[in-house]
MOPAC internal coordinates of N, CA, C and O (Angstrom, degrees):
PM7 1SCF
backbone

  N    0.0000 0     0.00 0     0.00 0    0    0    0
  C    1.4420 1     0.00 0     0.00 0    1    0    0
  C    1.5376 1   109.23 1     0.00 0    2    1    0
  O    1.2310 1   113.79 1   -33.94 1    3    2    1
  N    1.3162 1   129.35 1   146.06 1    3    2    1
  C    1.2946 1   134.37 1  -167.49 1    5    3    2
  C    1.6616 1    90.20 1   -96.69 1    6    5    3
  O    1.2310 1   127.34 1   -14.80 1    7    6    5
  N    1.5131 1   103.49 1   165.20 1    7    6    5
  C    1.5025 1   110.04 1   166.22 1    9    7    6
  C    1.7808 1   112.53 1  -111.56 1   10    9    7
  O    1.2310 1   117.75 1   -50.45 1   11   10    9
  N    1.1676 1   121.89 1   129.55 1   11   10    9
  C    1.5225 1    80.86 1   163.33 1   13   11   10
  C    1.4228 1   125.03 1  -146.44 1   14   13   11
  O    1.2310 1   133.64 1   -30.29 1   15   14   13
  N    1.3901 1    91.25 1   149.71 1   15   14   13
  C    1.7044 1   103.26 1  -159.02 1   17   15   14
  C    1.4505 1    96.34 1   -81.37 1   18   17   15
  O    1.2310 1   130.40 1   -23.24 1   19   18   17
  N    2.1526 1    97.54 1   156.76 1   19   18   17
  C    1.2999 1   108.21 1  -168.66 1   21   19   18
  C    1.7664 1    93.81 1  -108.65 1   22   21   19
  O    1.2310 1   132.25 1   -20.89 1   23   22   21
  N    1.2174 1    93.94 1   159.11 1   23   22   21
  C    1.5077 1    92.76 1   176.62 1   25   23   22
  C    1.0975 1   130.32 1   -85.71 1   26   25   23
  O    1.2310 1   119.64 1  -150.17 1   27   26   25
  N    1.0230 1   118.29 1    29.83 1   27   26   25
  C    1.9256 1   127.26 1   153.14 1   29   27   26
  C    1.8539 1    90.59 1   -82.43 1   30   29   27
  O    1.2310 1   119.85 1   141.89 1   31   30   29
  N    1.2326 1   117.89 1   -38.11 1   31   30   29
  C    1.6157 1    95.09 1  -170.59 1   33   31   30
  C    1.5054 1   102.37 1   -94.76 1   34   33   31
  O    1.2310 1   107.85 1   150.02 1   35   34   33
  N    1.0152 1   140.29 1   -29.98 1   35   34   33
  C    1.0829 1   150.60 1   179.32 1   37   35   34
  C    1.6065 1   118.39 1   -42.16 1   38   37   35
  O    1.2310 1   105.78 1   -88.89 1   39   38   37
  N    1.4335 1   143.98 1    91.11 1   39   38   37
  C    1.3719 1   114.80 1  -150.83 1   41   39   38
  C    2.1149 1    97.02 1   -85.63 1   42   41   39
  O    1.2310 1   118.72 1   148.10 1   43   42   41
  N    1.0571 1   120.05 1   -31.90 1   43   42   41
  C    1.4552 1   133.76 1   173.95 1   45   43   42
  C    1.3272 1   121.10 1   117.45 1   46   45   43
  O    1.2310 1   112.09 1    18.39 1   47   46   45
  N    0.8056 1   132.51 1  -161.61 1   47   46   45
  C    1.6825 1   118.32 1  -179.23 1   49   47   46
  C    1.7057 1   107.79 1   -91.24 1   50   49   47
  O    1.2310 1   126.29 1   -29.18 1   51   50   49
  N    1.6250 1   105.51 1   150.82 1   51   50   49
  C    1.1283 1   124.76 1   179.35 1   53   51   50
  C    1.6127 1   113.98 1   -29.69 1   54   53   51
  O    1.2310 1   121.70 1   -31.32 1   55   54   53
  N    1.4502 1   114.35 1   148.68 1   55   54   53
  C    1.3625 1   102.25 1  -174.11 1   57   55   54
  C    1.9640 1    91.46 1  -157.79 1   58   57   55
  O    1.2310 1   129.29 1   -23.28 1   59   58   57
  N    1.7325 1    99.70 1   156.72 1   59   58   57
  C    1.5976 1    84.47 1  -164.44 1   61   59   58
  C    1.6023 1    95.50 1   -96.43 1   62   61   59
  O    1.2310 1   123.15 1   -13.99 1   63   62   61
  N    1.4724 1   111.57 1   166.01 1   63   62   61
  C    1.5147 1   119.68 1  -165.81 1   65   63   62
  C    1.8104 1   100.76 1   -67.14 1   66   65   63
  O    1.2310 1   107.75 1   162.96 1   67   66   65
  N    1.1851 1   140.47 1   -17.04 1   67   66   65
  C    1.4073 1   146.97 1   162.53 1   69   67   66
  C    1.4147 1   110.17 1   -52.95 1   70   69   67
  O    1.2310 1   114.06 1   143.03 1   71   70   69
  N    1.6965 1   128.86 1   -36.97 1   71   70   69
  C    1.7516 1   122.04 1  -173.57 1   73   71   70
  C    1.3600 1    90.71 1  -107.89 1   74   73   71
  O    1.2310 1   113.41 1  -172.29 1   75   74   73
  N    1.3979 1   130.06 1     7.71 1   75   74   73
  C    1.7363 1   113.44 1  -174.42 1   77   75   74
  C    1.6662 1    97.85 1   -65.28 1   78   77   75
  O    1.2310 1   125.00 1   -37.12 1   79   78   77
  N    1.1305 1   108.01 1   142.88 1   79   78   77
  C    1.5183 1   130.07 1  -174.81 1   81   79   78
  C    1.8709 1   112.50 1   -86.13 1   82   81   79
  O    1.2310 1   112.19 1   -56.00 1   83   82   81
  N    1.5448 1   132.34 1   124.00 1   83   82   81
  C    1.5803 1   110.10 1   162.04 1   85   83   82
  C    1.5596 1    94.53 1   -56.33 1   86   85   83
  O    1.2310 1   129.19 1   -29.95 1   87   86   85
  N    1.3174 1    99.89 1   150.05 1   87   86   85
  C    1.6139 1   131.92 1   142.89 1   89   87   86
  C    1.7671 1    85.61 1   101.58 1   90   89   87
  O    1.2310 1   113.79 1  -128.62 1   91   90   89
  N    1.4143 1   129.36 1    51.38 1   91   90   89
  C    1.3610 1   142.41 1   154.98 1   93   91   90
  C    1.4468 1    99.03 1   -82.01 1   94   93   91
  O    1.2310 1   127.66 1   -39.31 1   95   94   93
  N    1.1960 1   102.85 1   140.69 1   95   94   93
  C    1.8832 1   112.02 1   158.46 1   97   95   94
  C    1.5668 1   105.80 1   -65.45 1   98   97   95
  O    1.2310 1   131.29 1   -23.28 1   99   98   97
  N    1.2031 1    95.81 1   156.72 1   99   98   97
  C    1.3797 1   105.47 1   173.85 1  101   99   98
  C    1.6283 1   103.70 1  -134.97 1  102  101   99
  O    1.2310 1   123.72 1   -52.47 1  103  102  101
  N    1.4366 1   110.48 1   127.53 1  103  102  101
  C    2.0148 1   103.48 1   168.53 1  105  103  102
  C    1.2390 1   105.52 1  -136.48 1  106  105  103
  O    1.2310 1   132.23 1   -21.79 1  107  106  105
  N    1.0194 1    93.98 1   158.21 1  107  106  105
  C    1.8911 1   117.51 1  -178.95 1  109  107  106
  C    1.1777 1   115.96 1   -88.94 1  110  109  107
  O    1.2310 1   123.75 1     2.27 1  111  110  109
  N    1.0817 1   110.41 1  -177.73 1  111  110  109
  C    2.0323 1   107.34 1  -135.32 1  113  111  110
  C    2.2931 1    95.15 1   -63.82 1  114  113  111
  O    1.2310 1   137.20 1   147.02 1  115  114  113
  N    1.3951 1    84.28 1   -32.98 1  115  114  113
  C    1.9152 1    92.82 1  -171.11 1  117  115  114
  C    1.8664 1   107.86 1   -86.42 1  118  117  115
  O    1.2310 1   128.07 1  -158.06 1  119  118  117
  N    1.6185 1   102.07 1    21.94 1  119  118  117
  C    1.5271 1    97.39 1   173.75 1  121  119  118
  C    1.4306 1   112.15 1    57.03 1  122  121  119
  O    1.2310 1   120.03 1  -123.59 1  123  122  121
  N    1.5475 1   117.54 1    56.41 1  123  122  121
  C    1.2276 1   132.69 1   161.65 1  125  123  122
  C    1.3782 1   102.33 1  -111.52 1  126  125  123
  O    1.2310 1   118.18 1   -40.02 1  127  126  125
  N    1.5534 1   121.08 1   139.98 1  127  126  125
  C    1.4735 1   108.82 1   161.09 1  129  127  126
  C    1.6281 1   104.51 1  -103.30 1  130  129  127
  O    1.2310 1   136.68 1   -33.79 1  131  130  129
  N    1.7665 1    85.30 1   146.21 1  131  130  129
  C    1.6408 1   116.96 1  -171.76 1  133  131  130
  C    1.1085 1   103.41 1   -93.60 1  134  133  131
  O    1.2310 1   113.70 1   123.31 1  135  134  133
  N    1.4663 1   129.52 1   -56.69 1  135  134  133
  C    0.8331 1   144.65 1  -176.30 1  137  135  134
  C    1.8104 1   136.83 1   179.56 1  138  137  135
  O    1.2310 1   110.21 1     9.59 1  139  138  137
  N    1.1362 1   136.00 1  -170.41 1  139  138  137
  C    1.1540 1   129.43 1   165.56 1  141  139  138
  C    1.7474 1   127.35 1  -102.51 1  142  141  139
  O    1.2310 1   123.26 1   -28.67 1  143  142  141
  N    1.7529 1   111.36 1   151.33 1  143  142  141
  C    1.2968 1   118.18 1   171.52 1  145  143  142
  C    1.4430 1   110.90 1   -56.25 1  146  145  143
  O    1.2310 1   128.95 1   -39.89 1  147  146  145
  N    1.4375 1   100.37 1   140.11 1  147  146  145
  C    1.3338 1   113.56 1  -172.75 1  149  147  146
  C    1.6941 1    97.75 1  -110.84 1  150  149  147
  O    1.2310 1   125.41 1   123.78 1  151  150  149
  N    1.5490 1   107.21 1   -56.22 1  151  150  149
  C    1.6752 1   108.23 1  -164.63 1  153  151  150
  C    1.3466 1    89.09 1  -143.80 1  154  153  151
  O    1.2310 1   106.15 1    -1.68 1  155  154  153
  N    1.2620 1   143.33 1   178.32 1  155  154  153
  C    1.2195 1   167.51 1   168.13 1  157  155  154
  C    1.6422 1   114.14 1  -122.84 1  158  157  155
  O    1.2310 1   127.90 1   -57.21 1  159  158  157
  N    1.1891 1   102.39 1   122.79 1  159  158  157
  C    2.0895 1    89.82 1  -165.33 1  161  159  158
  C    1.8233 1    91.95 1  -118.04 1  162  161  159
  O    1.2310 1   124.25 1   -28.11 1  163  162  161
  N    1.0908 1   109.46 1   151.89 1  163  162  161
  C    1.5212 1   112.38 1  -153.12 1  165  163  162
  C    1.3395 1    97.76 1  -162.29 1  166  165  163
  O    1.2310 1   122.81 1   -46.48 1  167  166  165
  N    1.8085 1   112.22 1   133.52 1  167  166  165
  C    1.7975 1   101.56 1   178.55 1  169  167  166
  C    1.6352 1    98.96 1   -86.23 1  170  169  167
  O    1.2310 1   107.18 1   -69.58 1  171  170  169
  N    1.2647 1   141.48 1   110.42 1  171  170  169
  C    1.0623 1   113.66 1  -148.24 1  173  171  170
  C    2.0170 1   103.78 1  -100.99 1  174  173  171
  O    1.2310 1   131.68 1   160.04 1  175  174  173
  N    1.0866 1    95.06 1   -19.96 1  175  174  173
  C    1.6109 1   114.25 1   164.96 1  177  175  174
  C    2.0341 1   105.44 1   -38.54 1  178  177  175
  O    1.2310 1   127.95 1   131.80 1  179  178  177
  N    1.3842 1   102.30 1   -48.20 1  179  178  177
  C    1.5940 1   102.54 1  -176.98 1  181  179  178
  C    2.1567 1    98.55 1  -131.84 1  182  181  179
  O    1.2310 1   141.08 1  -127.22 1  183  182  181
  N    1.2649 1    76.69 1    52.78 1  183  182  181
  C    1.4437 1   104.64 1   177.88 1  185  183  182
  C    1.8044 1   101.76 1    -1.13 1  186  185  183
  O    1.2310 1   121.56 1  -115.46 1  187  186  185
  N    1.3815 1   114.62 1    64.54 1  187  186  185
  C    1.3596 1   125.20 1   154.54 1  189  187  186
  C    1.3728 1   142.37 1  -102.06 1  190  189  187
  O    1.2310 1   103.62 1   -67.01 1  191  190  189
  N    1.6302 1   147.75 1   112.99 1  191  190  189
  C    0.6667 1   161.45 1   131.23 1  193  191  190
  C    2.0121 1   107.00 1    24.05 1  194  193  191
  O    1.2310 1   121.54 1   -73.31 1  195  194  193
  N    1.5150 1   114.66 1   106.69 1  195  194  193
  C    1.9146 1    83.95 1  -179.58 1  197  195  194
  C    1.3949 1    71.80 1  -124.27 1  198  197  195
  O    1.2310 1    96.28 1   105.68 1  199  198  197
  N    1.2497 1   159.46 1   -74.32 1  199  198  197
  C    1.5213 1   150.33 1  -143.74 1  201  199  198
  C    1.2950 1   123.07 1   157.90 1  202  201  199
  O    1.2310 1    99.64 1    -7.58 1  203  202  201
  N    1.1157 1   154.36 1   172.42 1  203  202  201
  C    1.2675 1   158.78 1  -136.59 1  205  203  202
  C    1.7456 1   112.51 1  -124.96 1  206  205  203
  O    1.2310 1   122.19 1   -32.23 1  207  206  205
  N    1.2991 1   113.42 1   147.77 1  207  206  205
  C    1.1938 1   112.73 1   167.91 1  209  207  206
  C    1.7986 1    99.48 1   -94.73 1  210  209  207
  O    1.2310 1   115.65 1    -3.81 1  211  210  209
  N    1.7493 1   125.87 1   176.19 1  211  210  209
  C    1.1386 1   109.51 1   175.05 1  213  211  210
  C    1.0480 1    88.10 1  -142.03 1  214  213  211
  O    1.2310 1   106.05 1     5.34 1  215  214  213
  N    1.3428 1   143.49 1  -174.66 1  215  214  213
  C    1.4373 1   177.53 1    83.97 1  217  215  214
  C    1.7598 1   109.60 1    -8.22 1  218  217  215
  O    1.2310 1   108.16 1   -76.04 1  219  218  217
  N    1.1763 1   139.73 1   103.96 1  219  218  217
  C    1.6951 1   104.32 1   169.36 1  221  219  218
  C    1.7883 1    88.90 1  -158.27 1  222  221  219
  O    1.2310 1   128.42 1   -19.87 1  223  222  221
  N    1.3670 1   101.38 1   160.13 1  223  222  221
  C    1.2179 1   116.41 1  -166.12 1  225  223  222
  C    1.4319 1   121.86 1   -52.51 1  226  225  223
  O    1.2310 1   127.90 1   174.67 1  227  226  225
  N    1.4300 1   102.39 1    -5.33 1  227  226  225
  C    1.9915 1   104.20 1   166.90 1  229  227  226
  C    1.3072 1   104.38 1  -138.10 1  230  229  227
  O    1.2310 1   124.03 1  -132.27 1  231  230  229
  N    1.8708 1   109.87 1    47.73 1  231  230  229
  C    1.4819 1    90.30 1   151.86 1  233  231  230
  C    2.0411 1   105.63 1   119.13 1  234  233  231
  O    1.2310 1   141.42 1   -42.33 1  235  234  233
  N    0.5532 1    76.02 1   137.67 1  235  234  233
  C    2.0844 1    67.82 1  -166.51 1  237  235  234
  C    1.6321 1   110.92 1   -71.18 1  238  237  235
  O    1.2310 1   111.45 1   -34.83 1  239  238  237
  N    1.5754 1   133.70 1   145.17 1  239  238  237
  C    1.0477 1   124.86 1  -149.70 1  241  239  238
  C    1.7608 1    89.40 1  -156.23 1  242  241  239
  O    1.2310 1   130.33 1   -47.78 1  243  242  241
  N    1.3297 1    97.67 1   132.22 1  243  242  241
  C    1.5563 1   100.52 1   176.76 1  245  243  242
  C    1.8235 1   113.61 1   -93.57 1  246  245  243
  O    1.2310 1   131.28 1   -55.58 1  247  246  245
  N    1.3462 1    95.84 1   124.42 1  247  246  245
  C    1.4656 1    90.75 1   172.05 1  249  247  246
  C    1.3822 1   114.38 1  -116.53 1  250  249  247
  O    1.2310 1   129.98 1   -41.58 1  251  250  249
  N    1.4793 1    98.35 1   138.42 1  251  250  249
  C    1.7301 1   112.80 1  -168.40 1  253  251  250
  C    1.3121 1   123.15 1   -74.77 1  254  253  251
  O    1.2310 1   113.73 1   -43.07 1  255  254  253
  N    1.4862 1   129.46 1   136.93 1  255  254  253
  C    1.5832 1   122.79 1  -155.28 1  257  255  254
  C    1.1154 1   118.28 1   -63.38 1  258  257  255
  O    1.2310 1   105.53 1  -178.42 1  259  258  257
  N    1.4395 1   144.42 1     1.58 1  259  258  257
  C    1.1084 1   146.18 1  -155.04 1  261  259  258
  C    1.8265 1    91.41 1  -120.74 1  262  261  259
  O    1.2310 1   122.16 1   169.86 1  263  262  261
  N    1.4207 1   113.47 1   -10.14 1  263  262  261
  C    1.9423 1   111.90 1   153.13 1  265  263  262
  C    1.3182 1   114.75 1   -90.53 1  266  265  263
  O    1.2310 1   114.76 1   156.75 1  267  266  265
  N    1.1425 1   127.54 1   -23.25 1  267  266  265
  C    1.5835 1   136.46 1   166.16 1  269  267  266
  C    1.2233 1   117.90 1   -53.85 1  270  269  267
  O    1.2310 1   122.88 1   -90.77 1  271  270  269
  N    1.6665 1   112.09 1    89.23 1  271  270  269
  C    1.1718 1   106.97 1   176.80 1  273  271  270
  C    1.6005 1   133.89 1   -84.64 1  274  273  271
  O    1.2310 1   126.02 1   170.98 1  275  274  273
  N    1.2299 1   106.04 1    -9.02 1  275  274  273
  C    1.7133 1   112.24 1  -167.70 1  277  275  274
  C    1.5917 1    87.48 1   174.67 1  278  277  275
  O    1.2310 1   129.90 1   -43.34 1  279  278  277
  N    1.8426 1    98.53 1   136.66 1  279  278  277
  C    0.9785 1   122.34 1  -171.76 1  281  279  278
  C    1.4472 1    93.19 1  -109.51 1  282  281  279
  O    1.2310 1   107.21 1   -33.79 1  283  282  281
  N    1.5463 1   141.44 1   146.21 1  283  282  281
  C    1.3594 1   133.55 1   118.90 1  285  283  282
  C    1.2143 1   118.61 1  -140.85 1  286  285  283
  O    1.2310 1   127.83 1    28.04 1  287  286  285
  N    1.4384 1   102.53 1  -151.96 1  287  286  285
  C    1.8569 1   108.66 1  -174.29 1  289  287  286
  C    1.2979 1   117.83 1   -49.12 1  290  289  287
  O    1.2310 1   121.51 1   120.50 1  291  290  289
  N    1.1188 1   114.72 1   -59.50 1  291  290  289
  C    1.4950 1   129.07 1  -164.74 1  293  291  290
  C    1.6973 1   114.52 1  -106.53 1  294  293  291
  O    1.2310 1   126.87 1   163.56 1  295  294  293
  N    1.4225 1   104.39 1   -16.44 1  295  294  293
  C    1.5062 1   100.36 1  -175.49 1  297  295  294
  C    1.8178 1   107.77 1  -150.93 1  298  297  295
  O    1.2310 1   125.59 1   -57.14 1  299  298  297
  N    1.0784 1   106.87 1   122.86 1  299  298  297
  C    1.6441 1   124.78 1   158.54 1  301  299  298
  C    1.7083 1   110.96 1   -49.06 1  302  301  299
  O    1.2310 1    95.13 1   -50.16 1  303  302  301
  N    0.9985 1   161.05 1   129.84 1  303  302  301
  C    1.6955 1   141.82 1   137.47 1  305  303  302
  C    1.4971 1    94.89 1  -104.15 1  306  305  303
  O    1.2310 1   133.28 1   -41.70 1  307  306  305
  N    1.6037 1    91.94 1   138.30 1  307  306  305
  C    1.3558 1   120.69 1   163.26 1  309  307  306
  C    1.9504 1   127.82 1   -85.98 1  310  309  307
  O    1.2310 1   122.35 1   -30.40 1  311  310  309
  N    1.5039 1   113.11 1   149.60 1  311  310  309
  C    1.1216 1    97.22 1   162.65 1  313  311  310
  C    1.4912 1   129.19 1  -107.00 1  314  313  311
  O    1.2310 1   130.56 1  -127.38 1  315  314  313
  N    1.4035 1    97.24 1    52.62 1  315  314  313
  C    1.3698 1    94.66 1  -156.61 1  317  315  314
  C    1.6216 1    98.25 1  -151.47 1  318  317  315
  O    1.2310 1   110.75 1   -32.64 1  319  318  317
  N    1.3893 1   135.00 1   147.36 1  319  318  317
  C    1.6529 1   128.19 1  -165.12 1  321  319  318
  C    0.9858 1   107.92 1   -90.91 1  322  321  319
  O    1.2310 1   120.21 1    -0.18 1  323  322  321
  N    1.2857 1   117.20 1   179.82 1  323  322  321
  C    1.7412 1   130.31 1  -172.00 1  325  323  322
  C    1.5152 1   105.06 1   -52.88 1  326  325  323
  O    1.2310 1   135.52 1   131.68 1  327  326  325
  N    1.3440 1    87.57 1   -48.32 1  327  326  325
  C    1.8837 1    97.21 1  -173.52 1  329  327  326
  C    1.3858 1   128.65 1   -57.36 1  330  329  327
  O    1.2310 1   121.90 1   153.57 1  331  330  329
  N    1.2026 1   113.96 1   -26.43 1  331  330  329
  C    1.7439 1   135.59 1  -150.11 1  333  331  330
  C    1.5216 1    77.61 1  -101.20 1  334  333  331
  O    1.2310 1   110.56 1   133.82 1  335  334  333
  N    1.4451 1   135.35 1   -46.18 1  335  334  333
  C    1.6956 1   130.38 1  -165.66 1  337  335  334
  C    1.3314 1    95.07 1   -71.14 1  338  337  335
  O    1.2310 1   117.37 1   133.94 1  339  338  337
  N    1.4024 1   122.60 1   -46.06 1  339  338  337
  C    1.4339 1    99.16 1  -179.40 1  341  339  338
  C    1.1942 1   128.69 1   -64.11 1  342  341  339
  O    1.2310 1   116.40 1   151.26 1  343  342  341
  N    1.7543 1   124.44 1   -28.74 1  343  342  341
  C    1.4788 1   122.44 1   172.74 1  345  343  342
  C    1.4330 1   106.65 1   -80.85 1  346  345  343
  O    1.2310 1   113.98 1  -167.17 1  347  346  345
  N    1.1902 1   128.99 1    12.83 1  347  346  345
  C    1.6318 1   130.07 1   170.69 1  349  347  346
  C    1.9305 1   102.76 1   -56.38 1  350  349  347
  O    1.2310 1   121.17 1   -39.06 1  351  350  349
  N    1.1633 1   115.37 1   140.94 1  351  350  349
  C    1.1476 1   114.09 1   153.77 1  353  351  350
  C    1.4463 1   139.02 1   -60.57 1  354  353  351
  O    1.2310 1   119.20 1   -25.58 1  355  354  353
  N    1.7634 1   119.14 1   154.42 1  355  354  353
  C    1.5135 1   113.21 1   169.27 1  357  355  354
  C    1.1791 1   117.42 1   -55.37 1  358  357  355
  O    1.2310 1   119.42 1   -41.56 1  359  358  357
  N    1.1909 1   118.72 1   138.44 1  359  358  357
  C    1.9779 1   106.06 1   158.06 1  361  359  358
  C    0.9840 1   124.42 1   -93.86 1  362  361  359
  O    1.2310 1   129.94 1   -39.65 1  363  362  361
  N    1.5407 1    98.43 1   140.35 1  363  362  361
  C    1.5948 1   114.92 1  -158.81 1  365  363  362
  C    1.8049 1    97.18 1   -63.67 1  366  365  363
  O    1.2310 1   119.04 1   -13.29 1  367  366  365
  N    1.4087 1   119.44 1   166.71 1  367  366  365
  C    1.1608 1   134.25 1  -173.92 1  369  367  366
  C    1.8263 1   125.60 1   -98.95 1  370  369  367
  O    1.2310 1   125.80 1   -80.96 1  371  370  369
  N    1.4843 1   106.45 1    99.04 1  371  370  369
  C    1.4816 1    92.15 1  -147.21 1  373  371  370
  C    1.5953 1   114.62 1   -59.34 1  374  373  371
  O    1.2310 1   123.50 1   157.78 1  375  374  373
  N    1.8895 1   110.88 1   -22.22 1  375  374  373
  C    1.3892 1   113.97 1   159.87 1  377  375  374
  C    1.4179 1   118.83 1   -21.51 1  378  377  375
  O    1.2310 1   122.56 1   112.42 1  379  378  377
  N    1.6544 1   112.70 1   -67.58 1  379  378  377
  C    1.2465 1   137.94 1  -159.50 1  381  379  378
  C    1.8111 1   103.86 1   -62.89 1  382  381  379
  O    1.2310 1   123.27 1   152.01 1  383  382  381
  N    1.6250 1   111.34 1   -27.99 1  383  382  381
  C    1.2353 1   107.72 1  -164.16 1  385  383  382
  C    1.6729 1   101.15 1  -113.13 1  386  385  383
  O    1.2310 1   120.05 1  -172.79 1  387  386  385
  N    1.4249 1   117.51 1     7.21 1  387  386  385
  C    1.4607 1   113.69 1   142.31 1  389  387  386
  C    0.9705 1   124.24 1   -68.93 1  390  389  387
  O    1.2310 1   119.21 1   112.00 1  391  390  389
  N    1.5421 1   119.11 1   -68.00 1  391  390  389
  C    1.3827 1   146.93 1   155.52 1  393  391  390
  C    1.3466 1   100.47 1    -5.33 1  394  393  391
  O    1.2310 1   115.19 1    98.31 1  395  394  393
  N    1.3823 1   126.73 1   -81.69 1  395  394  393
  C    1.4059 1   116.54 1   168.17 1  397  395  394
  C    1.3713 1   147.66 1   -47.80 1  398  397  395
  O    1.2310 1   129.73 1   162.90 1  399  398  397
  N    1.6045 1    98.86 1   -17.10 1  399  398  397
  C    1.6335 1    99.45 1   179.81 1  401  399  398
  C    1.5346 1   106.21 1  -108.15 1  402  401  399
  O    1.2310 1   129.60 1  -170.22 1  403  402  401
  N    1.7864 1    99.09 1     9.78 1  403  402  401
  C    2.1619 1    91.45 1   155.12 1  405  403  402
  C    1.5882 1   107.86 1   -47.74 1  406  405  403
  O    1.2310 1   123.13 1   -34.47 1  407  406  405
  N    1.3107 1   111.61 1   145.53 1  407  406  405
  C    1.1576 1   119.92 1   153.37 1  409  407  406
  C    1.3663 1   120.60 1   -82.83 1  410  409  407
  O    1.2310 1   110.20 1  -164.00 1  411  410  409
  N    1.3400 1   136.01 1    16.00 1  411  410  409
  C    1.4920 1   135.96 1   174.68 1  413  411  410
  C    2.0711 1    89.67 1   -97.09 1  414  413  411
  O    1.2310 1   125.54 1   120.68 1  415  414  413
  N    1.5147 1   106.96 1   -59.32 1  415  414  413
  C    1.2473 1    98.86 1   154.31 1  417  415  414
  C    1.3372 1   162.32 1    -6.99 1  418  417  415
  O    1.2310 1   125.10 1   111.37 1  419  418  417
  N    1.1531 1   107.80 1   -68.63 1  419  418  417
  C    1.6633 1   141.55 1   169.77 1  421  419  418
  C    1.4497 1   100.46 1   -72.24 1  422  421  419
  O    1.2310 1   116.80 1   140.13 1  423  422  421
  N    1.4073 1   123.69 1   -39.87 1  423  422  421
  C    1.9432 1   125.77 1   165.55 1  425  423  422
  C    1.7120 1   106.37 1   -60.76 1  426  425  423
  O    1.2310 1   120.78 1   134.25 1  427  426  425
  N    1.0227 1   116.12 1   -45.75 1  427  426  425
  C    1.4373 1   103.26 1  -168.85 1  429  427  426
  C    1.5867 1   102.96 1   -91.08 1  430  429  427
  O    1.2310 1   112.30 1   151.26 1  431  430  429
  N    1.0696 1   132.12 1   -28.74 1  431  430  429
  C    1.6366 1   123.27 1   175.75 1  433  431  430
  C    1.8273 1    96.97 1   -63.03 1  434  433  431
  O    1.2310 1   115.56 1   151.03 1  435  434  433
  N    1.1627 1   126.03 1   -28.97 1  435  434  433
  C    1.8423 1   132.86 1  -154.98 1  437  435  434
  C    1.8795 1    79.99 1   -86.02 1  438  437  435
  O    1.2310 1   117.68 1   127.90 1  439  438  437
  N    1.2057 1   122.02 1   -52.10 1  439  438  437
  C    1.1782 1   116.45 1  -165.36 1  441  439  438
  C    1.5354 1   122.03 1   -86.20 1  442  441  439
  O    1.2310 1   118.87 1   161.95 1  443  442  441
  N    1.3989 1   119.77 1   -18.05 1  443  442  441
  C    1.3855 1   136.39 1   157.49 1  445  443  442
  C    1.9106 1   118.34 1   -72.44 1  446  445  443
  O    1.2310 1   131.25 1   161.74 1  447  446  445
  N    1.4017 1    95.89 1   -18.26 1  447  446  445
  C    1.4533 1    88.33 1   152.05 1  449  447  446
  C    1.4630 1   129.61 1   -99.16 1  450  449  447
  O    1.2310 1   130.33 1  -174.32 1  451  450  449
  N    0.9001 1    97.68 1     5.68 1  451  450  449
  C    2.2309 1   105.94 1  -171.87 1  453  451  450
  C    1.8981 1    84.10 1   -67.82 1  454  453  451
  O    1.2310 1   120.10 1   180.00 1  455  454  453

């Protein structure tokens, strides 16, 4: 007899971190969902993989690629437990970290410290 799975459990076939979609599930290592993809952060200059921002019920939390266990259609898996996502850190704001590396910027923080 066949079984067959519905696609809420089903995550779908492998998919590369470049087409992952916002509003993916995200679960932790025991197939809990934490939450959902928010952004995908990527050095894209040396076109690398760095980790995901998420969605989760206290607040969005970046998890680093080396917890990313499997990417696909419908579902993210983590290597890491429910618990460990919640002590994950905020992610920093890449706005905030342009913003800072103006060089009109970087003059007035150099000169507000004299």
């Amino acid at each position: 007899m066949i079984q067959s799975v519905s696609d809420t459990d089903d995550p779908g076939p492998a998919i590369s971190y470049k087409a992952l979609p916002k509003g993916t599930r995200v679960l932790a290592s025991d197939g809990t969902e934490v939450g959902r993809v928010r952004r995908v952060q990527d050095n894209v200059r040396e076109n690398i993989f760095d980790g995901i921002v998420i969605e989760t019920r206290r607040g969005k939390r970046f998890v680093d690629a080396p917890e990313v266990g499997h990417i696909a259609e419908r579902a993210v898996t983590l290597t890491i437990s429910a618990e460990e996502v919640a002590a994950l850190p905020v992610p920093r704001s890449p706005m905030r970290e342009r913003i800072e590396q103006m060089p009109l910027v970087r003059r007035a923080k150099r000169e507000l410290r004299r």
